[in-house]
N, C-alpha and C positions, 0 to 999 in steps of 0.2 A: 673289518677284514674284507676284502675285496675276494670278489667271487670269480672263480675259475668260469671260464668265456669257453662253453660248447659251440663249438660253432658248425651250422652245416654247410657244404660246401659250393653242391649245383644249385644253379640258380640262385644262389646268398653271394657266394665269393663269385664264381665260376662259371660263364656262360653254359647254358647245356645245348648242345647238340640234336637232341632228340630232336628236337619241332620243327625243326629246317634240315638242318644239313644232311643228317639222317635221310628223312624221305627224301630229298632231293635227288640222294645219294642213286637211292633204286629209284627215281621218277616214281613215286607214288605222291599221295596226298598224307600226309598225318596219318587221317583215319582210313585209310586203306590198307597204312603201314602196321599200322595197332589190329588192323582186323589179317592179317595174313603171319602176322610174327609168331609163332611158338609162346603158348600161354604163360610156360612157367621158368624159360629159359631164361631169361633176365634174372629174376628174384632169386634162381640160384646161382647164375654167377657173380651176382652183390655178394652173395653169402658166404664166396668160398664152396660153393657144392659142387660143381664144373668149371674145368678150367679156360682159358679165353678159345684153344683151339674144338672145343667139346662145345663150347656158347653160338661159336660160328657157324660149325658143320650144322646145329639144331635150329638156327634163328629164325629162320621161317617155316613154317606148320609144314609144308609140303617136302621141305627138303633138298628146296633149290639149291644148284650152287653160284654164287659169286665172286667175287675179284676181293679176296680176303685183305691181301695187302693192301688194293683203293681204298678198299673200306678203311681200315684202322687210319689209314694216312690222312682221309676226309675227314675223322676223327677227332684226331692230334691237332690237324691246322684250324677245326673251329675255337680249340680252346681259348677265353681270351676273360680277362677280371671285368666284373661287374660293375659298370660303370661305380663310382666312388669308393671301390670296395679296397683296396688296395692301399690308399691312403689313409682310411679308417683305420685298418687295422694297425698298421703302424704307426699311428696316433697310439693307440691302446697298449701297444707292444712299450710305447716310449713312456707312458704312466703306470707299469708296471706288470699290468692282466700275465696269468698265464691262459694261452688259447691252447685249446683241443680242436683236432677236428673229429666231429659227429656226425657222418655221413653215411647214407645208405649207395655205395658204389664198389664197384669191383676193383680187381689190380690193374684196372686204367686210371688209378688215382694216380701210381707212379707214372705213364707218360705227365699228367696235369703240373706235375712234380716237377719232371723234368722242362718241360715247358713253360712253368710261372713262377717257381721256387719259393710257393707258399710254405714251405718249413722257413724262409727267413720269420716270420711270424708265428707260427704255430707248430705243433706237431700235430704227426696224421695219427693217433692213436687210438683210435675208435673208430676206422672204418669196418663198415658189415664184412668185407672180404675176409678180414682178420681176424674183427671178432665173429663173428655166425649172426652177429645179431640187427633185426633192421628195427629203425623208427616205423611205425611208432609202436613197436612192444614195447611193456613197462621193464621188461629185462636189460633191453637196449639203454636206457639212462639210469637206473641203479648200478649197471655194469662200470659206467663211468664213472657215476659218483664213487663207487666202493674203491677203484682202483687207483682213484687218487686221494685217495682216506678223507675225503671228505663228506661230509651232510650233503643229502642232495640240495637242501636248499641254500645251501653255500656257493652254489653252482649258480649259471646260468644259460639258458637255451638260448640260438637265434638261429631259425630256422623258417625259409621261405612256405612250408606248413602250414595249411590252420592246424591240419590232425596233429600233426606230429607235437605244436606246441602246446596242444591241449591235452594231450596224452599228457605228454611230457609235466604240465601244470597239475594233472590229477595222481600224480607221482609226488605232489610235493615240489617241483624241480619248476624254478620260475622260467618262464619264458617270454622272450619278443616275437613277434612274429614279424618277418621281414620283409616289406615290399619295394624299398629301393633303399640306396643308403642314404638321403638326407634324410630319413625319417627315423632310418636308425638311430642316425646320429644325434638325432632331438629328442626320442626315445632313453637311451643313453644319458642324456644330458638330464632329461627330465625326472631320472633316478639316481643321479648323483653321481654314475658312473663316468661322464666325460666331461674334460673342463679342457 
């Protein structure tokens, strides 16, 4: 039986923003931007705890304000698939997998949605916004497996993670860890998964 394909999304499928475009955005540096943003406002609005207007107003510790709309816009136009990710998957899609996605991100999944139309390949079913749950709790991939009646080891992870695929492995729940897609792909292949 072929195993249901967890897959996470930034940085796996989905270029992420954070490291450029982000601080670019405020002219900071990365780590200037990590050292001035509001500690815990992100991880709650992964989680569904605050909503995108309540993540903005908090994002930096001090309480500045900026150009809301620049911002989400600089956002939107970074999105773009990881280099070979897109053709993989629809490799996978055409040998039968069903794909989940298992991401720790907010309801900016839906712009990523609206911008790449990753539901042609998978569904977004397990993002943290919806479920409350992020990687690497071991809640976060039992939630999965349980919802889609399956054993978690019937399942499997691939996630740009080490933690998260090593959580996820001491779950029982196999994992890849992913660093580009040719290596997935040979990964994959090397477990019988792609032909």
């Amino acid at each position: 039986m072929q195993p249901v394909i967890l897959v996470d999304v930034m940085d796996t499928l989905v270029y992420n923003p954070f490291n450029r475009e982000i601080p670019d955005f405020f002219e900071l540096s990365p780590l200037e931007l990590l050292s001035q943003k509001h500690v815990t406002a992100w991880s709650r609005f992964e989680t569904g705890e605050i909503d995108e207007a309540e993540f903005l107003r908090i994002y930096f510790a001090d309480g500045r304000a900026f150009d809301h709309p620049a911002f989400l816009d600089a956002v939107r136009k970074a999105y773009r698939w990881i280099d070979g990710a897109e053709p993989l998957l629809e490799c996978l899609c055409r040998q039968g997998f069903e794909i989940h996605a298992l991401s720790n991100y907010p309801i900016w999944y839906r712009t990523i949605e609206d911008e790449l139309k990753l539901s042609r390949y998978l569904n977004w079913s397990f993002v943290s916004c919806l479920t409350g749950l992020r990687k690497p709790a071991t809640a976060a991939y039992l939630n999965a497996a349980n919802n889609l009646n399956r054993e978690i080891e019937d399942c499997l992870l691939i996630d740009d993670s080490i933690a998260n695929c090593r959580a996820a492995e001491a779950t029982g729940l196999p994992a890849i860890h992913f660093r580009n897609s040719a290596s997935l792909r040979e990964e994959l292949h090397r477990r019988g998964l792609f032909h």
